[in-house]
N, CA, C and O atoms as a GROMACS GRO file, in nm:
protein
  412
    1UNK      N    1   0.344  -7.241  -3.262
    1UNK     CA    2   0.247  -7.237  -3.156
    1UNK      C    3   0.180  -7.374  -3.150
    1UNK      O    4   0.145  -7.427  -3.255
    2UNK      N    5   0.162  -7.434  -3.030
    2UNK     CA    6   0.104  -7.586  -2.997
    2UNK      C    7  -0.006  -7.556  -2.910
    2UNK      O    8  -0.099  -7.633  -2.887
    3UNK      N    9   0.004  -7.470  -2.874
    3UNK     CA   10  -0.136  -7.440  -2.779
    3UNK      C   11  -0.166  -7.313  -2.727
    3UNK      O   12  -0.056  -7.272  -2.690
    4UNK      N   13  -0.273  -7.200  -2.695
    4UNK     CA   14  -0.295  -7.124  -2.653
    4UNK      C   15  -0.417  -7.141  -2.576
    4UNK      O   16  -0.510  -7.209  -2.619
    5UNK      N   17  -0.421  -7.062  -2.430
    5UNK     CA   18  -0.549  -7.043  -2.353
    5UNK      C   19  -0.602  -6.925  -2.375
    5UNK      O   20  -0.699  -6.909  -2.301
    6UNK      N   21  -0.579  -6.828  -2.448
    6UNK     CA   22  -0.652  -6.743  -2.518
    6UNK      C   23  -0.719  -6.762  -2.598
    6UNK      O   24  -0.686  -6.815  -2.704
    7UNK      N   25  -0.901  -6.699  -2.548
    7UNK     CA   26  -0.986  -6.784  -2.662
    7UNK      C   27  -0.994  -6.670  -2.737
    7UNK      O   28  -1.111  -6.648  -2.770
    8UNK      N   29  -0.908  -6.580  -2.781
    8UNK     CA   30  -0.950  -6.461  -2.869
    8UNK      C   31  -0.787  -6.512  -2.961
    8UNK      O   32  -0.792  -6.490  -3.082
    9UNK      N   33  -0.750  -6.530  -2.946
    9UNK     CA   34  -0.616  -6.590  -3.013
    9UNK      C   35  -0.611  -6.645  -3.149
    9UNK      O   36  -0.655  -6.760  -3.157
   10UNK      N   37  -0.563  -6.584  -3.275
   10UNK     CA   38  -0.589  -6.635  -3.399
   10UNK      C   39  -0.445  -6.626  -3.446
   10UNK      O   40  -0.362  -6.536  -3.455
   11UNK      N   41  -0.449  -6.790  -3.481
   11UNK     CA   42  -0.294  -6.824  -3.520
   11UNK      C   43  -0.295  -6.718  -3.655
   11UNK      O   44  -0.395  -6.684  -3.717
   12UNK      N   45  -0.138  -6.671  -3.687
   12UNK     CA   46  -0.091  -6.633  -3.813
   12UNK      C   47   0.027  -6.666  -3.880
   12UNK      O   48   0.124  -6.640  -3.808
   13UNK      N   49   0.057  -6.711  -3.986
   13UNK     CA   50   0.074  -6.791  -4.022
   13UNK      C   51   0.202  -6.690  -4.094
   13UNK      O   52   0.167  -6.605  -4.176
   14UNK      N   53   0.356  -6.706  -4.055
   14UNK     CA   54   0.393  -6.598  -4.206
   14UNK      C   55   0.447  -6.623  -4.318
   14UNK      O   56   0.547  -6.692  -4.339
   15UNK      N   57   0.352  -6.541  -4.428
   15UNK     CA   58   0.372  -6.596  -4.544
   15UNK      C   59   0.485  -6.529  -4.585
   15UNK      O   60   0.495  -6.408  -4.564
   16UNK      N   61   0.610  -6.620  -4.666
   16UNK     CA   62   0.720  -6.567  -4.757
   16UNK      C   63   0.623  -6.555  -4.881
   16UNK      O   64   0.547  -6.640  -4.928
   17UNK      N   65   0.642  -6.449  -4.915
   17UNK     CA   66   0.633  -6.420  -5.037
   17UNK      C   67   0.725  -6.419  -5.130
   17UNK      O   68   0.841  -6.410  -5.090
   18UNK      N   69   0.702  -6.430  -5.284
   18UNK     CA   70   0.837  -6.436  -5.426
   18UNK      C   71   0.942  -6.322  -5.387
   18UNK      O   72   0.912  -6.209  -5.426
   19UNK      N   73   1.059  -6.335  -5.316
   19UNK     CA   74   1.141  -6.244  -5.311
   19UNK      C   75   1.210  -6.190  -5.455
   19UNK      O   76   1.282  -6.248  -5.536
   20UNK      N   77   1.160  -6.064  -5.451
   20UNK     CA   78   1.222  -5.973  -5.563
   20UNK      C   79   1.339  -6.013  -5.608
   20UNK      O   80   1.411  -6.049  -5.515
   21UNK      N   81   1.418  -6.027  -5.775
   21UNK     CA   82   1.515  -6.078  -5.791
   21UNK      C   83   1.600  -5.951  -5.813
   21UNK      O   84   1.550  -5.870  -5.891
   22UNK      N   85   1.719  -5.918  -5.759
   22UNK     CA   86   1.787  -5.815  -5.757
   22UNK      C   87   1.856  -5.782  -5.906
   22UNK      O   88   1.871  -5.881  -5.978
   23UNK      N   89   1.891  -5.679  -5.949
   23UNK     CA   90   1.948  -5.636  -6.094
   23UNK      C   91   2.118  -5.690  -6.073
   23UNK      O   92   2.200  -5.692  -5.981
   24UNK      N   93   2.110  -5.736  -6.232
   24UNK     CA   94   2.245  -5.807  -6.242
   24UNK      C   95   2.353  -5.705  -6.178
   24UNK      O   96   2.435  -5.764  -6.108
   25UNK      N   97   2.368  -5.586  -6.185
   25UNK     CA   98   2.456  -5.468  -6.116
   25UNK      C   99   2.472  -5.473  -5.983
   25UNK      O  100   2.562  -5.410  -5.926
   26UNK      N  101   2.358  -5.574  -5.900
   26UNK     CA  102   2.357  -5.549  -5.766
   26UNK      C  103   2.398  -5.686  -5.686
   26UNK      O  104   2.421  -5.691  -5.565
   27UNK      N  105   2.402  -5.797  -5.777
   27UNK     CA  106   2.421  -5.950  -5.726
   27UNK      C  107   2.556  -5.921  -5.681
   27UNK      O  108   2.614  -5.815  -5.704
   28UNK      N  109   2.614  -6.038  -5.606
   28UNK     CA  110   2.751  -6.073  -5.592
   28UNK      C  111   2.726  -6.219  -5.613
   28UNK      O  112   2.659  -6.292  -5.540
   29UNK      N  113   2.799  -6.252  -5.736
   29UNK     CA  114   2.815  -6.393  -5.738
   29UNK      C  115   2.942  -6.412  -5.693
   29UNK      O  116   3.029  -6.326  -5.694
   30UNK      N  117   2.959  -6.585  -5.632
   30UNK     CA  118   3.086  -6.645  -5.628
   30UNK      C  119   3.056  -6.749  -5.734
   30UNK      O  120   2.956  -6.812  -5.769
   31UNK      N  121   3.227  -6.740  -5.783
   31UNK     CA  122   3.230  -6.848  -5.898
   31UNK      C  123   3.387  -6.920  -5.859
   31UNK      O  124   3.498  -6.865  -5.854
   32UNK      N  125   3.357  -7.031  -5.839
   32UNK     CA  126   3.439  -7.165  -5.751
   32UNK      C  127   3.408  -7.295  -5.808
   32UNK      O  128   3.309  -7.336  -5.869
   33UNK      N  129   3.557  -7.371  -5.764
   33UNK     CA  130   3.536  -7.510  -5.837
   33UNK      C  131   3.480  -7.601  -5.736
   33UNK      O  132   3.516  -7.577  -5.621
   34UNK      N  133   3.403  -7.699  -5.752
   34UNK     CA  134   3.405  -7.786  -5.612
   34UNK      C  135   3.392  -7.955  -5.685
   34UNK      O  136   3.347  -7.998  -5.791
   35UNK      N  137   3.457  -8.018  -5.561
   35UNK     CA  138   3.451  -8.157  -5.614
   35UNK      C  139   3.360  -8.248  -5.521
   35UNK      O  140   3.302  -8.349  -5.560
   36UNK      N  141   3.358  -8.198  -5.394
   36UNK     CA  142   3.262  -8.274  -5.287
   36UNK      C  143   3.172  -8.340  -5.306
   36UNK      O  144   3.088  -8.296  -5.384
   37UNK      N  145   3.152  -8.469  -5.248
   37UNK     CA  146   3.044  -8.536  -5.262
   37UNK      C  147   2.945  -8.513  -5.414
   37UNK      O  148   2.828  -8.474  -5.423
   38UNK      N  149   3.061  -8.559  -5.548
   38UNK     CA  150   3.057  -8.596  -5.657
   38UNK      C  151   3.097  -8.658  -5.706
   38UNK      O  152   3.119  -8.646  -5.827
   39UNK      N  153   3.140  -8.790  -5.609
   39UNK     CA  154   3.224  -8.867  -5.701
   39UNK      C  155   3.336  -8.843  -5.771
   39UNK      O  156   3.386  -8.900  -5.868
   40UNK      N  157   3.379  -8.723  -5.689
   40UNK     CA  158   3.517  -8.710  -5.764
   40UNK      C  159   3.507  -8.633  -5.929
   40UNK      O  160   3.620  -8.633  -5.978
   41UNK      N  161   3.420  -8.579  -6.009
   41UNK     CA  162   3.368  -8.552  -6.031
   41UNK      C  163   3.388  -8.330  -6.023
   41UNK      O  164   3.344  -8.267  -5.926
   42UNK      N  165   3.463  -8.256  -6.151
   42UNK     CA  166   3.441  -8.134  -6.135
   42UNK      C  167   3.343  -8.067  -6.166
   42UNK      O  168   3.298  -8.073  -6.280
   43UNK      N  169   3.275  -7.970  -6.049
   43UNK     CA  170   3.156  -7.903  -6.094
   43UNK      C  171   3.192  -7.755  -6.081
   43UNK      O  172   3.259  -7.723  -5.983
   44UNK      N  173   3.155  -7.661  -6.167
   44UNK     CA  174   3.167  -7.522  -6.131
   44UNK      C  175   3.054  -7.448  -6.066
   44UNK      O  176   2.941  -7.425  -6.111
   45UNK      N  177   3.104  -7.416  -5.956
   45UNK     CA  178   2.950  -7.365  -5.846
   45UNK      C  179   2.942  -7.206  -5.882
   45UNK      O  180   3.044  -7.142  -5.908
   46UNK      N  181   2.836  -7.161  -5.882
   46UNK     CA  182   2.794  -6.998  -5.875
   46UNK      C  183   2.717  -6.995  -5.747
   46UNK      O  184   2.625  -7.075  -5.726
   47UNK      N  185   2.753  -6.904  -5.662
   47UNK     CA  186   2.682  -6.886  -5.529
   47UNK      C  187   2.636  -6.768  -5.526
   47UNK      O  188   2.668  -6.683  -5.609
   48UNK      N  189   2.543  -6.745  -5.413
   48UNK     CA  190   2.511  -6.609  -5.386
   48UNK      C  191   2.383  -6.540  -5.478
   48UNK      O  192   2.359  -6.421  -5.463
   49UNK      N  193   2.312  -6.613  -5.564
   49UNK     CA  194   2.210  -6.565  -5.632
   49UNK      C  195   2.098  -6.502  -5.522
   49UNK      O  196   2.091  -6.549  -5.409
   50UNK      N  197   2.042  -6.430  -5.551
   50UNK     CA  198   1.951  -6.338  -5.471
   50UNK      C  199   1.808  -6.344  -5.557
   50UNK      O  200   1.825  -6.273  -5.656
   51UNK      N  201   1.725  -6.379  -5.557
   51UNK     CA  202   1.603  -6.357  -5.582
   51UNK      C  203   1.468  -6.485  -5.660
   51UNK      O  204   1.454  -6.576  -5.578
   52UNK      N  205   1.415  -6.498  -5.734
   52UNK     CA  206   1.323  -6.581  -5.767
   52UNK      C  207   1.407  -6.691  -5.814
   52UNK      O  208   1.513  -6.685  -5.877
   53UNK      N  209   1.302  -6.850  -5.747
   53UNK     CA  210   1.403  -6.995  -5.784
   53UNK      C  211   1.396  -6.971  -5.980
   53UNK      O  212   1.490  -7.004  -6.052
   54UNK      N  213   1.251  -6.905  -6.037
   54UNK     CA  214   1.242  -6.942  -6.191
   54UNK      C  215   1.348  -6.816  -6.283
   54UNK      O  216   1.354  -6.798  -6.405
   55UNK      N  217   1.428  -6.738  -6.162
   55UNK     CA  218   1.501  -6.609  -6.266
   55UNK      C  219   1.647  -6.693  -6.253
   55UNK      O  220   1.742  -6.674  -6.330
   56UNK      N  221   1.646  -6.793  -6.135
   56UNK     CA  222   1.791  -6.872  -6.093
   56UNK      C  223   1.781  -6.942  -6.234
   56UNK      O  224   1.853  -6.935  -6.334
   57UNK      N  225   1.693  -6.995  -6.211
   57UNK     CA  226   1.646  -7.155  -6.342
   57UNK      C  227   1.710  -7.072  -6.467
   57UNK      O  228   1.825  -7.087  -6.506
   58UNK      N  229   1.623  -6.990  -6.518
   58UNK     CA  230   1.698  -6.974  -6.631
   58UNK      C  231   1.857  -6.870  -6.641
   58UNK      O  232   1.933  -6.854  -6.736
   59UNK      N  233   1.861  -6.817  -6.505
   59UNK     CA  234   2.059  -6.778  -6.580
   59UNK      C  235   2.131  -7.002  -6.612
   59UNK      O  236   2.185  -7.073  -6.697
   60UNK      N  237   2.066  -7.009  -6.445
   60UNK     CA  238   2.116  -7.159  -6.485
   60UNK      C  239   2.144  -7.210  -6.655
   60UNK      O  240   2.249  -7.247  -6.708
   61UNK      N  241   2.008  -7.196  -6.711
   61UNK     CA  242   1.964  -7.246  -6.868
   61UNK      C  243   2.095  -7.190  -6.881
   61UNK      O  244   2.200  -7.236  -6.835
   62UNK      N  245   2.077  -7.080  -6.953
   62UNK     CA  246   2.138  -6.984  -7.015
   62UNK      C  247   2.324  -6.994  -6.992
   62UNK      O  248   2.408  -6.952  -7.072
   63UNK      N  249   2.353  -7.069  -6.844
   63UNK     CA  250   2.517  -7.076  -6.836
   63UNK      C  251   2.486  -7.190  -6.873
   63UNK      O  252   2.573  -7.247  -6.808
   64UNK      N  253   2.425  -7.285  -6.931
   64UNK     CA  254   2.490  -7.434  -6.957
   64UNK      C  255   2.466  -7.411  -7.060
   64UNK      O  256   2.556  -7.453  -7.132
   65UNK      N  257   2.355  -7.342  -7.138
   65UNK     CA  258   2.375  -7.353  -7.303
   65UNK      C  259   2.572  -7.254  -7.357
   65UNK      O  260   2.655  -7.282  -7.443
   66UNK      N  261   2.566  -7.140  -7.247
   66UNK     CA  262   2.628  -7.089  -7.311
   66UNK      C  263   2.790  -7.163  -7.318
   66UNK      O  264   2.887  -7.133  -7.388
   67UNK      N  265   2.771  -7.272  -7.216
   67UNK     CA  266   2.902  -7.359  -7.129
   67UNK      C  267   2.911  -7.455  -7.289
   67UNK      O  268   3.010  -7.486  -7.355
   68UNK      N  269   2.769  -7.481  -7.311
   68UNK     CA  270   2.743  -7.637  -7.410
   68UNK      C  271   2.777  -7.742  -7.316
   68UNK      O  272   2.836  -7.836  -7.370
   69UNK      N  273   2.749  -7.759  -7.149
   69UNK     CA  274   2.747  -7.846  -7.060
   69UNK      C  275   2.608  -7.890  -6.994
   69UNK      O  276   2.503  -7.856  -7.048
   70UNK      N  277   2.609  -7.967  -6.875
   70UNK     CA  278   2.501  -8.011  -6.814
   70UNK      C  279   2.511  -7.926  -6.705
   70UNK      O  280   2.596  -7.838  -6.697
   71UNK      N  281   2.400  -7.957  -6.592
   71UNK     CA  282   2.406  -7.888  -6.460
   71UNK      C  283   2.277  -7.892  -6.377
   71UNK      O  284   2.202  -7.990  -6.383
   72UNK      N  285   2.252  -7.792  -6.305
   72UNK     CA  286   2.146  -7.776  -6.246
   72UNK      C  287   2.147  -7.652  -6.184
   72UNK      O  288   2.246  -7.580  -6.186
   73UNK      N  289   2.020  -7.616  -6.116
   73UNK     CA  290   2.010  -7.472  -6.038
   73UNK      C  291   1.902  -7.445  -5.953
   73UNK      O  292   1.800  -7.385  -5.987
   74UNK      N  293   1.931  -7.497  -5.829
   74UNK     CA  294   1.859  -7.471  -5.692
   74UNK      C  295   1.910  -7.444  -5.593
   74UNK      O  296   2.016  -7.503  -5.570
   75UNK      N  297   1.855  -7.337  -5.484
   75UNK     CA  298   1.907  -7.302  -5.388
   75UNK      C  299   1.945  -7.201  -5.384
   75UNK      O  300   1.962  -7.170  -5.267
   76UNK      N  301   1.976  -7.108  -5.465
   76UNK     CA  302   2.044  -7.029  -5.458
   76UNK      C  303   2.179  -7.049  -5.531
   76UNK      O  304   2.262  -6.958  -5.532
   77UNK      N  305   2.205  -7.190  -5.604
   77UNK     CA  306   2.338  -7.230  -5.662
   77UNK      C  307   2.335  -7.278  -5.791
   77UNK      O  308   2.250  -7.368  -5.792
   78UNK      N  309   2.371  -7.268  -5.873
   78UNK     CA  310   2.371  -7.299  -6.043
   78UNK      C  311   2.492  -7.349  -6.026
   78UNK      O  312   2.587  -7.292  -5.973
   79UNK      N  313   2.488  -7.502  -6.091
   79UNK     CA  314   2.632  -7.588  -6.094
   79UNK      C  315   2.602  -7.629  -6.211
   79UNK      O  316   2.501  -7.676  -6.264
   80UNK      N  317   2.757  -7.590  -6.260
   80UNK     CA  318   2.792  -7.638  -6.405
   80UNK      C  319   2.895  -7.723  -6.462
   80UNK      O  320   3.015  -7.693  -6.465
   81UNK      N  321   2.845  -7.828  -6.508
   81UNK     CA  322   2.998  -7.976  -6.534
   81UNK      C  323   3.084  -7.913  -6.569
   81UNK      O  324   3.079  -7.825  -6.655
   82UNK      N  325   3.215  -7.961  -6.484
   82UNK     CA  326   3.328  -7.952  -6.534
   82UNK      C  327   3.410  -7.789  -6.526
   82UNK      O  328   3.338  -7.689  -6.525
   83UNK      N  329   3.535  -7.775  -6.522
   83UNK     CA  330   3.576  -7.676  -6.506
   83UNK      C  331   3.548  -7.543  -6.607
   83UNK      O  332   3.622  -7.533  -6.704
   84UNK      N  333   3.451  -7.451  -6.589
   84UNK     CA  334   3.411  -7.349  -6.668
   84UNK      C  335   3.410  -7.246  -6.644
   84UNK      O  336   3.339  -7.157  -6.688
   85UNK      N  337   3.552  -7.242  -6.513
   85UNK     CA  338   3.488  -7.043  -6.458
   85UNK      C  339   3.563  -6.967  -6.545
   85UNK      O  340   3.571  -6.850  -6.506
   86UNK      N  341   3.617  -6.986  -6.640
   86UNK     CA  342   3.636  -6.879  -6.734
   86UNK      C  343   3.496  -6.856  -6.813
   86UNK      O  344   3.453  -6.740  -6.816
   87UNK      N  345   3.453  -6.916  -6.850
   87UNK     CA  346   3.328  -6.892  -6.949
   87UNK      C  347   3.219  -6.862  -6.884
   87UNK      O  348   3.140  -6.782  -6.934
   88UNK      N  349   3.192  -6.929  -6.745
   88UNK     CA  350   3.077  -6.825  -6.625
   88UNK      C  351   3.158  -6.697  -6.620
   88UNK      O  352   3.088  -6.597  -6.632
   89UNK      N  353   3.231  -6.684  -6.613
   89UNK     CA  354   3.285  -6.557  -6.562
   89UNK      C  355   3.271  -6.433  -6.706
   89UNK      O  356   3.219  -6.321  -6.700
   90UNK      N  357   3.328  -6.490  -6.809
   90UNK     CA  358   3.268  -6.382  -6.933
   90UNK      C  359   3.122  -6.420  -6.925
   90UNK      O  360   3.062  -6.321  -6.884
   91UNK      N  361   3.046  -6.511  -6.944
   91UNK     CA  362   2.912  -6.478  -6.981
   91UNK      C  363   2.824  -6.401  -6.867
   91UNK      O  364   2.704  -6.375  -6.872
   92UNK      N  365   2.913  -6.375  -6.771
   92UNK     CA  366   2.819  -6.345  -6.632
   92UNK      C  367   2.859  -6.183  -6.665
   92UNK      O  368   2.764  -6.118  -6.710
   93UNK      N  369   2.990  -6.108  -6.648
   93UNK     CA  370   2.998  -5.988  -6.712
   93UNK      C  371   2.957  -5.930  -6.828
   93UNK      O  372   2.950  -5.807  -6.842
   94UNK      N  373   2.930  -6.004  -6.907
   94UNK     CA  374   2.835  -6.003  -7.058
   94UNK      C  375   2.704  -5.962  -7.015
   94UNK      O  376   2.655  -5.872  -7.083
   95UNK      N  377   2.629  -6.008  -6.914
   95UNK     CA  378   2.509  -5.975  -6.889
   95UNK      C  379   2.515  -5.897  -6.762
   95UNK      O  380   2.422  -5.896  -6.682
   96UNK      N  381   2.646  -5.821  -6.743
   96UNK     CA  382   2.623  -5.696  -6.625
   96UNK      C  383   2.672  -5.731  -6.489
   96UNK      O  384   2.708  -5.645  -6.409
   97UNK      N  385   2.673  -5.841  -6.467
   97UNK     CA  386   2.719  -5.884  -6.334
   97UNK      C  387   2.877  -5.845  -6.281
   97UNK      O  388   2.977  -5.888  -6.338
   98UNK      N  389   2.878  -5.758  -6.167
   98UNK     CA  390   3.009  -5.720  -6.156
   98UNK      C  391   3.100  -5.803  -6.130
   98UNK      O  392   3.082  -5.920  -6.164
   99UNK      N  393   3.202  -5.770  -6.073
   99UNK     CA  394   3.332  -5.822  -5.991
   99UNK      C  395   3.302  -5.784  -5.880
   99UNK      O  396   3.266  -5.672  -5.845
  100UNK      N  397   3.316  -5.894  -5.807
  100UNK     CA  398   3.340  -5.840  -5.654
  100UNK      C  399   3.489  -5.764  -5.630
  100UNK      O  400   3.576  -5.768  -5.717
  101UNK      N  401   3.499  -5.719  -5.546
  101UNK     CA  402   3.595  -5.624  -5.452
  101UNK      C  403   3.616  -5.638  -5.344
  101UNK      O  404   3.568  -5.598  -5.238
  102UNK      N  405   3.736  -5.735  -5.392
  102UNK     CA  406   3.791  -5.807  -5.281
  102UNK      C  407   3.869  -5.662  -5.148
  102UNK      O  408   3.923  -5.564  -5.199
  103UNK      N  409   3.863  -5.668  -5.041
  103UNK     CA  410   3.908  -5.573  -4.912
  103UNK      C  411   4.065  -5.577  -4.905
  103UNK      O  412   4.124  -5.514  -4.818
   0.00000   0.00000   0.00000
């Protein structure tokens, strides 16, 4: 809104609130390799996280300690050096996370 001629008119503003982080039973992660705009460079991407950036942060922690790699985790995406989707993939079913089902 840039302007109103209603003098009874009270901007509102909408607030996002901390979206609830969904139970590991209910996520769908994707787990994919990507090299894009890394310098060439393999990273293992997890997509599809659903809920708080600080519950992302630490699975993030938690797959690079369990990798013994580097990474990061924002957005909705936890990237982990180097080719590791075998070891995201057990440590992610280790803590409940299904398989998707593929159609």
């Amino acid at each position: 809104m840039v302007y109103s001629t209603d003098p009874h008119f009270q901007f509102q503003t909408e607030e996002e609130g901390p979206t609830e982080t969904l139970p590991a039973s209910e996520q769908v992660l994707w787990i994919q390799i990507d090299k894009k705009q890394r310098g060439g460079k393999t990273v293992t991407l997890v997509a599809g996280f659903q809920g708080k950036e600080e519950d992302l942060e630490i699975l993030g922690k938690e797959l690079r300690n369990f990798c013994g790699t580097g990474g990061s985790a924002k957005a909705g995406e936890i990237l982990v050096q180097g080719d590791q989707r075998e070891k995201v993939l057990q440590y992610l079913l280790k803590k409940g996370y299904q398989r998707s089902k593929k159609k």
